[in-house]
C-alpha positions, 0 to 999 in steps of 0.5 A: 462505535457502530461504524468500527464494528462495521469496518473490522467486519469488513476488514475480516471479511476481505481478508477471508476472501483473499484467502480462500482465492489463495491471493494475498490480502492486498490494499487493492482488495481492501478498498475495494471491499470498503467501497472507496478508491485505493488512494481515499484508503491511504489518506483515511491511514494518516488521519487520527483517531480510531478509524485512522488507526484501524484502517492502517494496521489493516494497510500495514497488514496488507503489505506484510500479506504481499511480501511474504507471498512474494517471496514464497509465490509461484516464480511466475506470480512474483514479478506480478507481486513485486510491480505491485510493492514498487507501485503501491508501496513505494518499494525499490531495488537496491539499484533503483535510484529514487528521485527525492522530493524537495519544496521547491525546484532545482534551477540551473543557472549556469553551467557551473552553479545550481540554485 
């Protein structure tokens, strides 16, 4: 358990700094103060157990602290936020058309037909 108590340490800890930078609370930062890259922090959140539940609330908290100082940030610190929502988080636009993912590649075979 002492390693939980560390990583909610840490957790609080980071969160605080954002804060008093007047910065939102970013997964960027969380990683950064966990000493792991940002993609090793979102696989620790799909895992199970303890850890895996903490580390994403902290991420889902994270992504709450960024929309909601998006919408009320300087207008010239919010297109900044928003490239961050659209590369970290997967946000889009209502317009921005997203690719969707399938198992296995489309193939054109022809003009008329697609397997």
């Amino acid at each position: 358990m002492g390693k939980l108590c560390e990583i909610k340490a840490t957790i609080d800890t980071c969160r605080a700094q954002c804060a008093a930078a007047n910065i939102p609370f970013h997964a960027d930062a969380l990683a950064a103060a966990l000493g792991i890259p940002y993609d090793t922090l979102i696989r620790y959140t799909v895992g199970r157990g303890e850890t895996a539940r903490l580390l994403k609330a902290a991420v889902q908290e994270c992504t709450a602290s960024v929309i909601g100082y998006a919408l009320t940030a300087d207008p010239k610190s919010h297109g900044l936020w928003m490239f961050y929502l659209r590369n970290r988080v997967g946000f889009a636009d209502k317009g921005d058309v997203r690719t969707p993912s399938t198992e296995s590649p489309v193939r054109f075979v022809g003009e008329e037909r697609i397997e």
